[in-house]
N, C-alpha and C positions, 0 to 999 in steps of 0.2 A: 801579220799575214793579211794580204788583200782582202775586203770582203768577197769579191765577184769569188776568188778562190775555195775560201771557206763555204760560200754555196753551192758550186761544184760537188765539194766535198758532202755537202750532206745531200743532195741529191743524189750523188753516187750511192750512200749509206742508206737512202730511202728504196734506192730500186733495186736493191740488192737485199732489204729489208721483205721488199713485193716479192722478187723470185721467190726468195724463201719461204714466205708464209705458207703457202701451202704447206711443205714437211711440219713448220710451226705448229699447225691446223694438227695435223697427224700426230704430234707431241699431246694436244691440249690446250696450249696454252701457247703465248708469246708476247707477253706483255712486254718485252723490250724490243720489239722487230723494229718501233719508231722511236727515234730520240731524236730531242732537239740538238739543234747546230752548237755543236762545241767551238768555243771560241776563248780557248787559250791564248792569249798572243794579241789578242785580238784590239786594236788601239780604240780607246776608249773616247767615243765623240766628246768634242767637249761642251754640249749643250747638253749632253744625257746623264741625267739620274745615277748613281753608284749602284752596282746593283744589288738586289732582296730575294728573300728568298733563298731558297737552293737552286742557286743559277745551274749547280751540275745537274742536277735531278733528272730522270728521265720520267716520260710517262708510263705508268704504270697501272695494273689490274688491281683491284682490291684483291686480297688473298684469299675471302671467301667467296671470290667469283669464280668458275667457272668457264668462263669466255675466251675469245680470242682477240687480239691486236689483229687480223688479218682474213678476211673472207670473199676470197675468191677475185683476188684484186684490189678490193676496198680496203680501206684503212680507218679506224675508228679514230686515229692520230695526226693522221694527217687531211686531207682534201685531196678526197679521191670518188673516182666514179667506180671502181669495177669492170671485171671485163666483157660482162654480155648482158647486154638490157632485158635478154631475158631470165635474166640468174634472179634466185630470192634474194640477191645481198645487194644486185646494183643499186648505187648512192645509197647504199646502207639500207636497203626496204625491212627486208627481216634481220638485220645486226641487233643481237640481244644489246640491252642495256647490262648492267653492273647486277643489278638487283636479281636476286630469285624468284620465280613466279610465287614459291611459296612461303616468301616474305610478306603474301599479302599487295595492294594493292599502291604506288606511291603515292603519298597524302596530298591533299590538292592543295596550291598555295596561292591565291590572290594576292598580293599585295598590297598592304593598303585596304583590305578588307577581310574585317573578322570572322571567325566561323559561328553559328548560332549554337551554342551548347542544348543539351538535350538531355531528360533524363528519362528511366524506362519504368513504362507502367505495365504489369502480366505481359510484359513482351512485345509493349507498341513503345518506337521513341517517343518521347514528347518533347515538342518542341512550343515556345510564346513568341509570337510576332506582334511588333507595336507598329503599324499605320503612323507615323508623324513627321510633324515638322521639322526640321534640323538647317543647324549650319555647316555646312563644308567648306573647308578650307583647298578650293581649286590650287591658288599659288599662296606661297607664305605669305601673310597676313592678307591676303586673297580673300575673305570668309562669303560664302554667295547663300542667300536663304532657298533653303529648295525643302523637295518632301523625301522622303528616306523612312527605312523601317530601325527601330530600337537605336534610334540616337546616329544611324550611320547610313551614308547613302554614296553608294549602290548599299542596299539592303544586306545586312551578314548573310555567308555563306551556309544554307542549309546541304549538309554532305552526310549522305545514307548507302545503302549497299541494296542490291538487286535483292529483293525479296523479303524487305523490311514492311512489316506495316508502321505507317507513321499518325502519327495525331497532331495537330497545328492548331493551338487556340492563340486565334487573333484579335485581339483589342485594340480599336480604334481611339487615338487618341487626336485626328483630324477634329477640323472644327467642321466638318462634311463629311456627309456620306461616302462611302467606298465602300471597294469587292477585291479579291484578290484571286486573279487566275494562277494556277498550276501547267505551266505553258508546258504543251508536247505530252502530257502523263493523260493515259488512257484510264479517266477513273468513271467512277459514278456517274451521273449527268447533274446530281445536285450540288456536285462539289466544285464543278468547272469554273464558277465565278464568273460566268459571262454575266454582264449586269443586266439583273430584273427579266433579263431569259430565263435564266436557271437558278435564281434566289434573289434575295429581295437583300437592298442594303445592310451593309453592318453601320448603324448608327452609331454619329458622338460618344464617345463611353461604352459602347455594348463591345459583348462578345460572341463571337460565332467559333464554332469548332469544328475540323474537318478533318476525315479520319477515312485512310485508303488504304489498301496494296499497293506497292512498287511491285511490277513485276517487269518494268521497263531497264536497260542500264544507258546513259549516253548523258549528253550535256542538255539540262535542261532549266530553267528558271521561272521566278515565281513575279508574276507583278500587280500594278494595280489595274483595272477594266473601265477606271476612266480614262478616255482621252489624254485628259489636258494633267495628270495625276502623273501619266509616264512622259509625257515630256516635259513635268515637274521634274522626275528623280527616279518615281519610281521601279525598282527592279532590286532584284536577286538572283545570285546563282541556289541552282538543285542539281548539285551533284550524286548521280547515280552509278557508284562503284560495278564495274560486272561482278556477279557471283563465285565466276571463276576469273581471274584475270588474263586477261588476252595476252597473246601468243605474237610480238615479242613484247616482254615487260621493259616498262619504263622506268628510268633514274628520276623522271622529276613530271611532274603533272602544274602546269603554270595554268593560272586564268587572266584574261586581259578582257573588261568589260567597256566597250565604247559608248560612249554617251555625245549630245550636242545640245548645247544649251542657246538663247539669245539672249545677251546682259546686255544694253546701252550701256556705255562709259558711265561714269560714276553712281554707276546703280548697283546693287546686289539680288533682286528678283529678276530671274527669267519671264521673257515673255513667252508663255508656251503657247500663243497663238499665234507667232511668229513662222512667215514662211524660209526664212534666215536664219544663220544661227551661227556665233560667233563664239562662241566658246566650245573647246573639245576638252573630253577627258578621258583618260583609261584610270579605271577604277578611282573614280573622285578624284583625279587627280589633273592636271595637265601639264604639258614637257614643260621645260625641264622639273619640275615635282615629281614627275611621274616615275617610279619605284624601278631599277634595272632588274632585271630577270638573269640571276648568277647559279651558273653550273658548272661541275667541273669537266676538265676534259678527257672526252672517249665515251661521255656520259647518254645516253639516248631519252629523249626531251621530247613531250609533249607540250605542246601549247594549245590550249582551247580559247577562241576567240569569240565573244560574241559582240555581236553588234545592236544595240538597243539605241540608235539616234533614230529622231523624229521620222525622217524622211530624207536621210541621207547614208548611199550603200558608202563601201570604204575599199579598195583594192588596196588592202595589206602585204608589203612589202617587206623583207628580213635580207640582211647583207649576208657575206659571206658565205650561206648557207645554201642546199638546196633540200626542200622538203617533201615529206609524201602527205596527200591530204587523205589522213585517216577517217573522218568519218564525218556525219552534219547530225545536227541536234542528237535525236533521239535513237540514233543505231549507229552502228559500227560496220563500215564501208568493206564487205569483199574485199582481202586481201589482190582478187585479179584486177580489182578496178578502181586499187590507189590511182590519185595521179600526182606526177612528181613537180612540184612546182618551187618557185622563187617569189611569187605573190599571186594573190588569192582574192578573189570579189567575193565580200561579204557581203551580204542587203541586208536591209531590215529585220530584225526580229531572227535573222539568222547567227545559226553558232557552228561555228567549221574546226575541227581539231587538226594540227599538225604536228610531224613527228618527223625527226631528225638524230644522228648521231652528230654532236656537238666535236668537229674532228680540226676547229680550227680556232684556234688559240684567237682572243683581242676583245674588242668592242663593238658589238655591231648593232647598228640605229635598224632599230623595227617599229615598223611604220607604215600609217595611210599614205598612199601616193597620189590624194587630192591635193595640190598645191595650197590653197584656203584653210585643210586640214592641219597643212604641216605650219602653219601659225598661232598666237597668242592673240584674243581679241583682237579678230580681223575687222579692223574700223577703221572708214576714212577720216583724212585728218580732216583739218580745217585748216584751210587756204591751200595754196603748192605743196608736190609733196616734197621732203625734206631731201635736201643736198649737204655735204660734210659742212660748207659755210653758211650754210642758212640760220636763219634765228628771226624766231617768234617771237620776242619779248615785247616787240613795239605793239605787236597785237594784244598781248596779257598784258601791258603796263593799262591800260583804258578800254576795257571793251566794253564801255558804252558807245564808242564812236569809232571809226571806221578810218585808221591811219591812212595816210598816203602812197599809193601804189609804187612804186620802183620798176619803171617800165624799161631799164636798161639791163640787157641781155650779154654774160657771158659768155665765153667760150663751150662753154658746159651744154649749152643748147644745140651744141653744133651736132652731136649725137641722137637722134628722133624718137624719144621713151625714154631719157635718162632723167630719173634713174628709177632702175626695177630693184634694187637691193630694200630691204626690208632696213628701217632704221627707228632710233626715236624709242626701242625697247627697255624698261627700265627694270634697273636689278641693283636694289641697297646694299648696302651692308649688311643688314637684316637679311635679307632675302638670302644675299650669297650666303651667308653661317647655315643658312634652315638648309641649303641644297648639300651643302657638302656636310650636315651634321648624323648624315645616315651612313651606316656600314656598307651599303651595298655599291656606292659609288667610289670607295677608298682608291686612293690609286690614280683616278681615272686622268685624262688629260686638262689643263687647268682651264679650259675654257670650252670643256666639252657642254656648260648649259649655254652658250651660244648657240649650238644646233640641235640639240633638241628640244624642240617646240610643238603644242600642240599634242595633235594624234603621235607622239613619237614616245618609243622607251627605248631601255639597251639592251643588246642579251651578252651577258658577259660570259664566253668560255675561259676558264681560269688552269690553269696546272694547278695540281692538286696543292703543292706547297704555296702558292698564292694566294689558290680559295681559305685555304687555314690561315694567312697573315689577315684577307680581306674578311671575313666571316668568323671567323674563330677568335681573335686575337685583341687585344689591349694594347696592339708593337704601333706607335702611330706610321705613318703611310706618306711618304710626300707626293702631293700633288703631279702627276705624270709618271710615277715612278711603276708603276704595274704595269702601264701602257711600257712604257721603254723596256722595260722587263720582259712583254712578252716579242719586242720587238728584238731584242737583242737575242731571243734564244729562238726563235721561229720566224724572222722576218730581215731586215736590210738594215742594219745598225749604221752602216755606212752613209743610208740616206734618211737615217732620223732627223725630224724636225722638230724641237723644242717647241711647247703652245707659249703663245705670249702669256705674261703674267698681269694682264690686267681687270682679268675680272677673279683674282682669288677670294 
């Protein structure tokens, strides 16, 4: 059967799916109003992957949800707007997640960074924070020296509930002085850590302890109060659960922490007095390193984004997707005065949360939309910039002396800035095992760490039986084969294109 036909056909089955939802609505339920494109029959590209999975499978509710597939036009399954921008469901605003409000709150997951454990004294948590020095490993065998708290930088995640009191003994294991503020928490004035305003250094070796109410809930983080200390490294998230969980609950709570560093080429120290800055990272990490963000789909997704670069904002950008911006740092945004966006200006020191029903199957690049961002050690080379035939070596064979220029001009010049393509990026063997040796990327297309770079990660919406092959499972995964997968049951199998196989 044709593809153009077979799309037909499931758009037919989709809007016929929309008429209905309402009665569905009036049922309860309707986790089948959406299914993917059946494709029986269907002639198999022959660049495309066999496929995995429960290719029939449809999408479906968990059984102990309560929800619908269908609100008032929208679709949790498919990419849909809804029929009145002034309804609670258009682009999904109030569409429950999966989860029960009385499940509790979804657990927040950084990637790429650990939670701080904590144990409870008369009913305070207590939490140990170390001040130091650390190595992180930006790209595989990447290692850069910076500052970070207990071995890890961005600093472990401290995550507490609205109306905890908490206890923080900090030891300083710097070979300097430091302070550590409690950014956005309305506490004591002795606890704020603004340096030698409101306390006096935590010296080499010493300890200081600091011990409040949360009575705040919202995204907030803990850093150092020197300068040149945070555009070292340092930072952490404080995650403040609400007391009661807000109204509609989320399937998944994600953190992505930005950072900018300045490294010269063959160095590992940041210069933090740098008004440049050529390394990016989300949560210690930079593209392609940097950890995908996997949910399933029909799933409603927060993402909290902070931005802690020196002196550079980020207009964050998500594919496929369009979001409401729930709320900034330290409260939770009036539902009248979400706004719904596709990318977001973050500044400085700011933390903006986004929420989304996850209603479109594949792989989508989330990302700064600073062009400088979306690179790997943005550094000028040395000599012209590089053309497919170009070669350096006469310059590396002697560079004590200064070869002879080549003032003869191909055709290549006939074009005025060519070329602008980014080239000259190197990715070992080594390097490629460490990107594809994580769970989260199984599947994906074989040469997906050619474009993420930099400020970039992924957010993968998966069908449920995916997420269990890529997440769950021990089944190995070929390379492209989840992409074609979701291609072939949500998308134009007809115009699949095979990624080359040269950076496996």
């Amino acid at each position: 059967m044709p593809s153009p036909e077979d799309r037909r056909k499931f758009l037919k089955v989709g809007s016929f799916a929309a008429a209905t939802g309402f009665v569905g609505n009036l049922l309860g339920r309707d986790a089948n109003a959406q299914e993917p494109m059946q494709h029986s029959g269907m002639k198999q590209h022959d660049n495309m992957p066999q496929p995995i999975g429960n290719a029939s499978a449809r999408p479906e509710i968990p059984a102990s949800s309560e929800v619908a597939a269908e609100y008032e036009g929208f679709s949790r399954f498919k990419p849909s707007r809804g029929l009145d921008p002034d309804s609670d469901y258009y682009i999904g605003k109030l569409v429950p997640g999966f989860r029960k409000a009385s499940d509790g709150p979804a657990p927040f997951e950084a990637p790429d960074i650990p939670t701080l454990p904590y144990k409870m004294d008369n009913g305070v948590k207590v939490f140990e924070l170390v001040p130091m020095a650390v190595q992180q490993e930006f790209h595989p065998g990447v290692k850069m020296n910076v500052y970070g708290y207990n071995g890890s930088m961005p600093g472990p995640t401290i995550e507490v509930t609205q109306g905890d009191r908490v206890r923080i003994v900090v030891t300083n294991e710097l070979p300097e002085d430091t302070f550590v503020h409690w950014h956005g928490f309305e506490l004591p004035v002795q606890y704020d850590g603004a340096a030698t305003l409101t306390q006096n250094p935590i010296k080499p070796g010493k300890t200081k302890v600091f011990e409040f109410d949360i009575h705040e809930e919202g995204t907030f983080f803990y850093h150092s109060h020197v300068a040149m200390q945070e555009a070292f490294g340092q930072v952490g998230w404080f995650i403040v659960h609400p007391k009661r969980v807000f109204d509609p609950p989320v399937d998944r709570d994600f953190g992505l922490l930005f950072q900018n560093f300045h490294i010269p080429p063959t160095h590992t120290i940041s210069d933090s007095w740098s008004m440049d800055w050529n390394w990016h990272t989300i949560n210690g990490k930079s593209g392609p390193y940097t950890t995908p963000l996997v949910c399933k789909h029909g799933e409603r997704v927060r993402v909290r984004l902070l931005n802690f670069a020196p002196m550079q904002h980020h207009p964050i950008h998500l594919h496929g997707h369009t979001f409401w911006v729930t709320s900034h740092e330290g409260a939770r945004i009036p539902k009248s005065a979400w706004v719904p966006r596709n990318n977001e200006l973050v500044g400085v020191a700011q933390a903006s949360s986004f929420e989304f029903i996850a209603n479109n199957p594949g792989d989508w690049i989330f990302h700064c939309h600073m062009i400088h961002h979306m690179m790997n050690h943005m550094v000028k080379q040395v000599g012209p910039r590089m053309r497919d035939d170009a070669s350096v070596d006469q310059y590396l064979a002697n560079l004590s002396s200064r070869p002879q220029v080549d003032a003869s001009r191909s055709d290549k010049f006939a074009t005025p800035g060519y070329p602008q393509k980014m080239q000259g990026m190197e990715m070992s063997e080594d390097f490629m095992n460490a990107i594809w040796s994580r769970k989260e990327v199984r599947g994906m297309r074989a040469n997906y760490a050619m474009s993420v770079k930099g400020l970039m990660t992924v957010l993968r919406v998966l069908p449920d039986d995916l997420y269990e092959l890529v997440m769950n499972s021990d089944q190995p995964v070929e390379k492209g084969a989840v992409f074609a997968e979701i291609v072939r049951r949500f998308g134009d199998p007809g115009k699949y294109e095979a990624a080359p196989r040269m950076m496996m």
